[in-house]
C-alpha positions as CSV (number, residue, x, y, z in Angstrom):
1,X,137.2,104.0,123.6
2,X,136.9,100.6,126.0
3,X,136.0,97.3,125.1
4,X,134.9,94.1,125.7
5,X,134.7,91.0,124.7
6,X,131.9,88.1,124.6
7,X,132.7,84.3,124.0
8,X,130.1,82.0,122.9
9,X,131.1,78.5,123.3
10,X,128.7,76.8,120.8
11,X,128.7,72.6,120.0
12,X,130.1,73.4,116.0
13,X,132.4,76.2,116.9
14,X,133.5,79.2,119.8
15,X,132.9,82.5,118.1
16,X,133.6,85.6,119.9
17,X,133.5,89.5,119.7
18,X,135.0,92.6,120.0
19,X,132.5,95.3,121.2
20,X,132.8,99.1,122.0
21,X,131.2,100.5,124.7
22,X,128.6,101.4,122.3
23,X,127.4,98.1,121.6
24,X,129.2,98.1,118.1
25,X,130.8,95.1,117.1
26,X,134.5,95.8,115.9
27,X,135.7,92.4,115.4
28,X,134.0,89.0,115.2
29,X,136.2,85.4,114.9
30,X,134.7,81.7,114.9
31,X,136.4,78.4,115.6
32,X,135.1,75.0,114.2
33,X,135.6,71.8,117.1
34,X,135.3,68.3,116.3
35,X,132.6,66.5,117.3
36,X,132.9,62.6,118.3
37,X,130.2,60.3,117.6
38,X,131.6,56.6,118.7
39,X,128.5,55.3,119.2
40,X,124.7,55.9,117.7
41,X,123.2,58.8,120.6
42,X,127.0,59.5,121.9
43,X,127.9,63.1,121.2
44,X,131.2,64.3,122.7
45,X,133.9,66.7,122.8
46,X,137.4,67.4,124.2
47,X,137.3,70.2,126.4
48,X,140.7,71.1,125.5
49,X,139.6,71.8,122.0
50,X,137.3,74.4,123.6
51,X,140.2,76.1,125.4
52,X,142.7,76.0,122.2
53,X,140.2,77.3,119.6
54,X,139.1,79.9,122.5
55,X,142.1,81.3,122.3
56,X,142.5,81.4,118.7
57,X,139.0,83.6,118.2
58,X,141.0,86.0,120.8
59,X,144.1,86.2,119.2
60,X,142.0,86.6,116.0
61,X,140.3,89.5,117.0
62,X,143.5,91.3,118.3
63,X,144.8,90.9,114.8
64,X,141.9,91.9,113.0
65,X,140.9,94.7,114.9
66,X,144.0,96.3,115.8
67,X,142.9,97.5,119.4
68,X,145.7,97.8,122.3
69,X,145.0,95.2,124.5
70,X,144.9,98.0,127.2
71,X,141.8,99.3,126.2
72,X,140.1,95.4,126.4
73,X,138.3,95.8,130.2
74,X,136.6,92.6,129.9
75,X,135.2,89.4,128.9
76,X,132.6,86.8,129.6
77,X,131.3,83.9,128.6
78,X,128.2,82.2,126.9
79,X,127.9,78.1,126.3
80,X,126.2,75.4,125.3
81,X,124.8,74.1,128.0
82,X,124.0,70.6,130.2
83,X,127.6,69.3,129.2
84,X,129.5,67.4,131.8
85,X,133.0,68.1,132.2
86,X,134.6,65.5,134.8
87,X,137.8,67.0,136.7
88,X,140.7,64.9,138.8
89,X,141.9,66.5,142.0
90,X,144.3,68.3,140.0
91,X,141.2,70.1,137.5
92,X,142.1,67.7,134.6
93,X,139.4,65.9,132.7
94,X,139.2,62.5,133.2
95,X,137.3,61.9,130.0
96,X,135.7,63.7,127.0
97,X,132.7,65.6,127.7
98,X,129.1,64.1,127.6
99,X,127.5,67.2,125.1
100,X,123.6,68.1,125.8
101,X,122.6,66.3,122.5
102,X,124.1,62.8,123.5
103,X,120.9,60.9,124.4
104,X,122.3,57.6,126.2
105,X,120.9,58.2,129.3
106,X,117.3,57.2,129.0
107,X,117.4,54.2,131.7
108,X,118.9,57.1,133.9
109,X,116.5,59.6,133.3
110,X,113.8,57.2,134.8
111,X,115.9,56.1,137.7
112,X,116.2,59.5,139.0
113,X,112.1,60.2,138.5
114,X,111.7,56.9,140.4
115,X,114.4,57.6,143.4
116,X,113.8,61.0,143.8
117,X,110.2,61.5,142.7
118,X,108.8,63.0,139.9
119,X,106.7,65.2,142.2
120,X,109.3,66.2,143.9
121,X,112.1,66.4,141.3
122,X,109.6,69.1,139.4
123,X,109.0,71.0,142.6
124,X,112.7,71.5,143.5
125,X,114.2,71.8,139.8
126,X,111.3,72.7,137.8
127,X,112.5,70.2,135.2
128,X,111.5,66.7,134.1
129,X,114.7,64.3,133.9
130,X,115.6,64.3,130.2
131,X,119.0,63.1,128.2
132,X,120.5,66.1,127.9
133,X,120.8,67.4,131.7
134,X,123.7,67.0,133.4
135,X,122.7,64.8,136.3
136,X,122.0,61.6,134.2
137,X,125.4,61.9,132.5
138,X,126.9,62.1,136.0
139,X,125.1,59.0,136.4
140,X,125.9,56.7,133.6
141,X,129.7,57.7,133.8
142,X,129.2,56.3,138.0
143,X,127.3,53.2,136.8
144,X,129.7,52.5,133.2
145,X,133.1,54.1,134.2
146,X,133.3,53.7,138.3
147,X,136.9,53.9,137.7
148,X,136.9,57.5,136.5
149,X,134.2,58.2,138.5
150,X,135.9,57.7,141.6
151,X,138.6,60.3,140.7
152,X,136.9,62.8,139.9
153,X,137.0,65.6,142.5
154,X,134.3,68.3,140.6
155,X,132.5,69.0,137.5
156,X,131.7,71.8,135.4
157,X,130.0,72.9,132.0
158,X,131.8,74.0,129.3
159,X,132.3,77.2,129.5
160,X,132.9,76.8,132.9
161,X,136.4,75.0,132.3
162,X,137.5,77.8,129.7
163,X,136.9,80.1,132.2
164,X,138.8,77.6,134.7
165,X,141.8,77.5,131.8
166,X,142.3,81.2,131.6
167,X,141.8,82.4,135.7
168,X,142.7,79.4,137.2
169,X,139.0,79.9,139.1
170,X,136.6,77.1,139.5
171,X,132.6,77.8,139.6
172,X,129.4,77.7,137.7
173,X,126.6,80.2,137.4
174,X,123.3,79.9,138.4
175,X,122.1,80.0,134.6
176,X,124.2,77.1,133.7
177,X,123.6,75.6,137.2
178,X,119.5,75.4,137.0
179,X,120.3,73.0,133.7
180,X,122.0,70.4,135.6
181,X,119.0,69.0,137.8
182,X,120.7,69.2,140.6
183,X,120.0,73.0,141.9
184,X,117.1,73.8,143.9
185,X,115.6,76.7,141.3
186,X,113.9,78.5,143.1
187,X,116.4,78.7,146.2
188,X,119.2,79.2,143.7
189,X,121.6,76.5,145.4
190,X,122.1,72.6,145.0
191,X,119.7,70.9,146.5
192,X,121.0,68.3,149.3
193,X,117.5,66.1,148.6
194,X,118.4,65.1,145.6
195,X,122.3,64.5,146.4
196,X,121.4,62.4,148.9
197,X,118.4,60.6,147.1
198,X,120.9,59.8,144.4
199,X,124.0,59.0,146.9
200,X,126.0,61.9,145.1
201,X,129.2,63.5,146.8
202,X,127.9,67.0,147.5
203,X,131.8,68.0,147.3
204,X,131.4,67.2,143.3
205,X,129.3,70.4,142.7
206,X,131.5,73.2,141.9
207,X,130.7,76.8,143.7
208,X,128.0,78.5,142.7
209,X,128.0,82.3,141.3
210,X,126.3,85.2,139.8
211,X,126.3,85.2,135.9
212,X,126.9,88.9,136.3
213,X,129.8,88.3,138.7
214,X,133.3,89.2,138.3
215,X,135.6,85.8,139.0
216,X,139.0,87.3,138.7
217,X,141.3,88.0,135.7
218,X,143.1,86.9,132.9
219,X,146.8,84.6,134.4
220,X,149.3,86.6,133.1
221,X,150.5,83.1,130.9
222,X,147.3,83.1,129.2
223,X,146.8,86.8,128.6
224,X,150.3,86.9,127.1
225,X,149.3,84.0,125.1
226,X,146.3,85.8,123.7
227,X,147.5,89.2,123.6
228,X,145.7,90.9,126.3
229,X,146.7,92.3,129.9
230,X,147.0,90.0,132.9
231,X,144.5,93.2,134.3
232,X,141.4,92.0,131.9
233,X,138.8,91.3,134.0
234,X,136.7,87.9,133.7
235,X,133.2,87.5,134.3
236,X,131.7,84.2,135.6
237,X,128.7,84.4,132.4
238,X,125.5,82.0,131.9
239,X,124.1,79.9,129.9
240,X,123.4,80.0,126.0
241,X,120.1,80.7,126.2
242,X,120.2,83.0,129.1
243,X,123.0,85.4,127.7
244,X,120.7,84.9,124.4
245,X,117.9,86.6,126.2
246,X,120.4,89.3,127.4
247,X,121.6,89.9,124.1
248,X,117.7,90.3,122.7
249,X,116.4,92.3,125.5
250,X,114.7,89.7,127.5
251,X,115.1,91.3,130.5
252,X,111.1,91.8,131.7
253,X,107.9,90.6,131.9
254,X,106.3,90.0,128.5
255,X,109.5,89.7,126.6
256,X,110.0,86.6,124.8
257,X,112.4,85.7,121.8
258,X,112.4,82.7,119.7
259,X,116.3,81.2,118.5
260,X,116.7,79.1,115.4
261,X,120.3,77.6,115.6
262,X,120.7,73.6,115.1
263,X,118.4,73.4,117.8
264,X,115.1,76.0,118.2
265,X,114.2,78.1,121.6
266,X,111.2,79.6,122.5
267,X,112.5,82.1,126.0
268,X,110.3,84.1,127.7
269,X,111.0,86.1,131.0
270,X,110.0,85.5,134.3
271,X,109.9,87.9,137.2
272,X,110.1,84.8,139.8
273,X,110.4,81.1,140.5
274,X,107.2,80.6,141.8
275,X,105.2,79.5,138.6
276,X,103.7,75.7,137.9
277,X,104.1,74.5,134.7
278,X,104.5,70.5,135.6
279,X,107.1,70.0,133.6
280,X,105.7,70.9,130.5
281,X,108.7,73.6,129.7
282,X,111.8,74.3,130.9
283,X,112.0,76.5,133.8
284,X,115.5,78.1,134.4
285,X,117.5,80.8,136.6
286,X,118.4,83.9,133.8
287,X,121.8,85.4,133.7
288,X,119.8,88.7,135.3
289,X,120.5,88.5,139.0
290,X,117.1,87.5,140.3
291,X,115.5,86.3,137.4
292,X,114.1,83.5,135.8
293,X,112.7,82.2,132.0
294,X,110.7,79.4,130.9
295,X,111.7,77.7,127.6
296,X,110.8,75.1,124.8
297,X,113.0,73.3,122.8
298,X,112.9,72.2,119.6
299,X,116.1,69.7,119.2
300,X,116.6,69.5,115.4
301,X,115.2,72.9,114.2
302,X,118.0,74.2,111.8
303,X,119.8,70.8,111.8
304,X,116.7,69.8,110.0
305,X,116.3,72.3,107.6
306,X,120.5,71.8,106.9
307,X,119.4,67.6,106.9
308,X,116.7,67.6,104.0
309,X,119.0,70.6,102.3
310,X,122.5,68.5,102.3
311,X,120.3,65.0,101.2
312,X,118.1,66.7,99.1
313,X,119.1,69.8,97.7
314,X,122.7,69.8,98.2
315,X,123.6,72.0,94.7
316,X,121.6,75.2,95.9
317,X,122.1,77.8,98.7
318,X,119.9,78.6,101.6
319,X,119.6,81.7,99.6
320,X,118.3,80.1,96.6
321,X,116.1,77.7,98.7
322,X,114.6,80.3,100.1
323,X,113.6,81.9,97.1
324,X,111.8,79.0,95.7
325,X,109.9,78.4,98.8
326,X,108.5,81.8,98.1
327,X,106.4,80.3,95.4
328,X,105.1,77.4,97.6
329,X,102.0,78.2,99.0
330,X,101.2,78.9,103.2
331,X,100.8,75.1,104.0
332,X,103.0,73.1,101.1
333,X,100.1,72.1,99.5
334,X,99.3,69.6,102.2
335,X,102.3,68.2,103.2
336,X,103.5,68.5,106.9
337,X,106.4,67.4,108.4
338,X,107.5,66.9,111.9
339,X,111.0,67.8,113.1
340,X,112.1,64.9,114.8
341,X,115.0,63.6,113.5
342,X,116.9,63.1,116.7
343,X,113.6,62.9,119.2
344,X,111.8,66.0,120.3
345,X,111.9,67.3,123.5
346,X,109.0,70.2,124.3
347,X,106.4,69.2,124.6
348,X,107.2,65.6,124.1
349,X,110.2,64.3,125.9
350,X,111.0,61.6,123.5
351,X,113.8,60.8,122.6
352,X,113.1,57.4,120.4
353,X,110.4,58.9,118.1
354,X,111.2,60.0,114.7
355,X,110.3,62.7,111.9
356,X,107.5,62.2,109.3
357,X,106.3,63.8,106.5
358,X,102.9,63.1,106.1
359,X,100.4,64.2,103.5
360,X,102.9,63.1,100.3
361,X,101.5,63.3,97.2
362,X,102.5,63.1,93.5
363,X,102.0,66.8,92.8
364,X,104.7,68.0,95.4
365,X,108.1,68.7,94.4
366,X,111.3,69.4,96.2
367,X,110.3,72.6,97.1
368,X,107.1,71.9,98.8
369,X,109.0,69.3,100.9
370,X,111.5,72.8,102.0
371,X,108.7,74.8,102.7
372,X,107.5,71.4,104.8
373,X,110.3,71.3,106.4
374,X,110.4,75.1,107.7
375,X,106.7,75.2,108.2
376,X,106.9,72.3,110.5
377,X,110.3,73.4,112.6
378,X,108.4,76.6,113.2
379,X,105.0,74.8,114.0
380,X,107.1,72.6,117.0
381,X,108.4,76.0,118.2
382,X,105.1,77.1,118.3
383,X,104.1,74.4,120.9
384,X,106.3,76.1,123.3
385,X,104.3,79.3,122.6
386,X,101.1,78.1,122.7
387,X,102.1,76.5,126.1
388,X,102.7,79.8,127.5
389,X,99.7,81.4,127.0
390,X,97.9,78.8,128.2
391,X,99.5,79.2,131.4
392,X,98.2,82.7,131.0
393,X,101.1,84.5,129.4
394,X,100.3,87.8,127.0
395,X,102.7,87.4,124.1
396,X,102.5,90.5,121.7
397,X,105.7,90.4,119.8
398,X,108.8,88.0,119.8
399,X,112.3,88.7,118.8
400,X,113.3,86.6,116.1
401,X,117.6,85.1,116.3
402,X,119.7,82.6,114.8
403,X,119.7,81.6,111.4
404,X,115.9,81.8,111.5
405,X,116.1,85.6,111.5
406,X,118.3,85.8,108.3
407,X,115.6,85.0,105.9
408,X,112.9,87.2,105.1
409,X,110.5,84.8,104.4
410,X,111.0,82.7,107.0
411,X,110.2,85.4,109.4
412,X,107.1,85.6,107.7
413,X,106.5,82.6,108.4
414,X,107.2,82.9,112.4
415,X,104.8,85.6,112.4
416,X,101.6,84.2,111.2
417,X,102.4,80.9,112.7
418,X,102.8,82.7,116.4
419,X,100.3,84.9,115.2
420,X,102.3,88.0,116.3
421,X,104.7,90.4,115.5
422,X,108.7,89.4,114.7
423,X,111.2,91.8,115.5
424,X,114.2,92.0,113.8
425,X,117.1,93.5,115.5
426,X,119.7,95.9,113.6
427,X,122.7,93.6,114.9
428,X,121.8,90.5,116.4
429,X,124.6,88.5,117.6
430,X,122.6,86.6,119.9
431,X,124.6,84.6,123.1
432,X,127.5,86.6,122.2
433,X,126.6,90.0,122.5
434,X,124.5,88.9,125.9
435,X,128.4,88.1,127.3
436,X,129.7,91.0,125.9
437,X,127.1,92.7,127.7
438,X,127.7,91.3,131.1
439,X,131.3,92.1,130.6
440,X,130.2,95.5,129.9
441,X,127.7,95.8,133.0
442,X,130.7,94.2,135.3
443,X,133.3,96.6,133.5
444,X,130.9,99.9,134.9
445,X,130.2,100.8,131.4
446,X,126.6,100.3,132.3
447,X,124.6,100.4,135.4
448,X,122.2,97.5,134.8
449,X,121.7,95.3,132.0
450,X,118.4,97.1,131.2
451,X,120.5,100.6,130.5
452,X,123.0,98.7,128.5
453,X,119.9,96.9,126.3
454,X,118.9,100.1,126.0
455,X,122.0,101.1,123.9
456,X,123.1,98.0,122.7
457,X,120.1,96.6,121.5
458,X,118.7,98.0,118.3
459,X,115.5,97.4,116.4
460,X,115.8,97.2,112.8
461,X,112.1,96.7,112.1
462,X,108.8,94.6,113.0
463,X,106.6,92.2,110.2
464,X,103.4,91.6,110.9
465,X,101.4,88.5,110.8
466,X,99.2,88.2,107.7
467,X,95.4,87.3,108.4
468,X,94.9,85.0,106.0
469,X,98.4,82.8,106.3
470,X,97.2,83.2,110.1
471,X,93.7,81.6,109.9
472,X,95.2,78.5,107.8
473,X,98.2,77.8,109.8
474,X,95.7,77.6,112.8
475,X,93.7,74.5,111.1
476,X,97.0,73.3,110.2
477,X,98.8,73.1,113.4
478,X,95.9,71.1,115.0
479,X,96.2,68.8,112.6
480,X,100.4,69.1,113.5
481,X,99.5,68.0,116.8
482,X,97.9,65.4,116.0
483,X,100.7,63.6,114.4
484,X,103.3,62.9,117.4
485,X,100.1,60.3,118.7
486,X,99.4,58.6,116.0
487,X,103.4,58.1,115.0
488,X,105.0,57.5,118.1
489,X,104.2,53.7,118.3
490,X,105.2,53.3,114.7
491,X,108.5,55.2,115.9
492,X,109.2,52.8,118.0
493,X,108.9,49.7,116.3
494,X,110.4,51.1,113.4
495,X,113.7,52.0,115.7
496,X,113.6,48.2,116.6
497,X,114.8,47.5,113.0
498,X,118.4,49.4,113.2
């Protein structure tokens, strides 16, 4: 039997896996990373960590599973993504990196709408200019830190520079590439417009790849290190979302998943780059050669529910919350809440407004303010949704990942909130299997990723919405909508005061 393995480099932790050519896991390992937050909306790490505790999920699934290293093909990559690694002419970083959730570069966002041109910045990228892209890091480090700007010779994202660490190659896939407003989407290469617009050396982007391509292998210090052969073959992998749609089958028209990790994703597939939809959701090269997604994010969808759980309710489990949510009823007994506790981004790019929960009266208790709180992560990821078919979009089903998909009733939930079917896969590892299966598809175990999702992605079963949760979440997501207007002034003023 051959293997592979996939690495997802998360912002908490690297966890990676040991998978047979089957699509069985064998071994799984995770890594915790420290997190720096010196200042209020600074969020950065040190790449090295990334490498170290890399290495230690490796050298933790060798143990574990036992397997001669001769029989490991393969590996690839999944990562957080927008993350700016700066490199010296020698590939050392010149600072820690600026993560996607660090949200100091709001007077850079507007520059680069105002320089380059909103019109044409969404025509070219497909993406408004928003904190957490790489450009206005790149930026703010040039206007704050000219010194280290001026040595740095390239960047990359972050699991770009792993990959750098243990090949010795420097690149970045298209996947990862599209979240840096700097490529040209649709053309799939940097786009000199906006370089020049901006007065950006165009030597600073790195080389651009395939997701699926094959980048070398493994130096023979590092495989040694790790316990592998110098022989393992790396591949260049994408970005988290993108290897999350690989890993959930999002590989054609009409698929579409929704991720509940710290932050929430609603992906659906698109065949091309050609689509319109003015900014209103991301729009983003997939780790399938030739293919694209649209997405909506929901920045603080399981960080929320882990917020109001760790101030609130810190003495029970997610398990045991769960289980008295059960006996809330479908709306919380008229209490909303919005999930904005570090800004929003789809469909409001905002990062100064602020969560509420609105509706409180002296009847609730803690657990209507849980079921609140999940009710109104799901309702922001159903903005995305309700986006998409407006543009025209059929959704009939959506695969359900993350920590949203480990509770019964909050897949419930999903389902007569979307008003569709949630499927629940048999063995959803999400980002990581989708980079174990690109190492697989590179490795020849597979033709395309479509035969490989065919074996390696399983469905465990399907809930259905329920009619009658579905007709009163509809009244109450209108009135969900209505609560980012009439809050975002008092958001403001009320973020004057810290």
């Amino acid at each position: 039997m051959n293997y592979v393995i996939g690495i997802d480099l998360g912002t908490s932790a690297v966890k990676a896996l040991l998978v047979d050519q089957k699509g069985r896991v064998v071994a799984e390992a995770s890594e915790a990373m420290p997190l720096y937050h010196d200042r209020p909306g600074y969020s950065e790490q040190d790449p090295d960590d990334w490498v170290r505790q890399t290495k230690k999920a490796i050298q933790s699934l060798i143990h574990q599973s036992k397997v001669a290293s001769k029989a490991i093909k393969g590996l690839s990559f999944s990562g957080q993504m927008h993350g700016l690694v700066l490199l010296d002419k020698d590939m050392k970083p010149l600072r820690r990196a600026i993560l996607w959730n660090d949200t100091r570069t709001t007077r850079e966002c507007r520059d680069i709408e105002k320089q380059v041109g909103l019109e044409v910045l969404l025509a070219i990228t497909k993406n408004r200019a928003l904190e957490g892209f790489t450009l206005p890091k790149l930026l703010w480090v040039k206007k704050h830190e000219s010194d280290t700007f001026q040595q740095a010779a390239t960047f990359l994202l972050p699991k770009d520079y792993v990959r750098y660490q243990l090949t010795g190659k420097i690149g970045m896939d298209l996947s990862d590439a599209a979240g840096t407003l700097l490529l040209d989407v649709t053309n799939r290469r940097w786009s000199a417009d906006i370089i020049e617009k901006l007065d950006i050396d165009q030597a600073l982007c790195p080389p651009i790849i395939e997701a699926e391509a094959c980048v070398g292998h493994l130096t023979q210090t590092v495989a040694n290190e790790m316990g592998l052969t110098e022989g393992t073959l790396v591949f260049a992998g994408g970005a988290d979302n993108a290897c999350g749609a690989v890993g959930s089958g999002i590989l054609t028209e009409g698929k579409t998943m929704c991720s509940i990790g710290t932050s929430g994703v609603v992906l659906s597939y698109e065949p091309s780059g050609d689509k319109d939809f003015s900014g209103k959701v991301h729009y983003f090269n997939h780790a399938k050669r030739g293919g694209f997604y649209t997405m909506g994010v929901t920045l603080a969808a399981g960080y929320s529910l882990d917020w109001f759980k760790k101030t609130f309710v810190k003495e029970v489990s997610f398990e045991a919350l769960f289980q008295h949510i059960k006996e809330v009823p479908v709306g919380s007994k008229g209490l909303l809440f919005t999930p904005y506790i570090v800004g929003e981004r789809t469909p409001h790019a905002d990062s100064s407004i602020r969560a509420s929960f609105v509706g409180v009266d002296a009847v609730h208790t803690k657990w209507d303010f849980a079921r609140a709180v999940i009710e109104g992560i799901t309702f922001s990821l159903n903005e995305s949704l309700h986006i998409l078919r407006e543009s025209g979009k059929t959704i009939d089903s959506v695969v359900a990942i993350g920590g949203g998909a480990k509770s019964e009733e909050w897949l419930q939930i999903q389902a007569d909130v979307f008003d569709t079917s949630i499927v629940k896969l048999k063995n959803e590892q999400g980002p990581g299997m989708g980079a174990a299966m690109l190492a697989a598809v590179g490795c020849g175990f597979y033709p395309s990723l479509e035969a490989c999702s065919e074996v390696f992605v399983e469905v465990e079963r399907q809930i259905s919405p329920i009619p009658e949760n579905v007709q009163a979440y509809k009244g109450l997501f209108k009135t969900y909508q209505m609560v980012y207007g009439q809050t975002q002034e008092l958001s403001k003023q009320l973020q004057a005061l810290k």
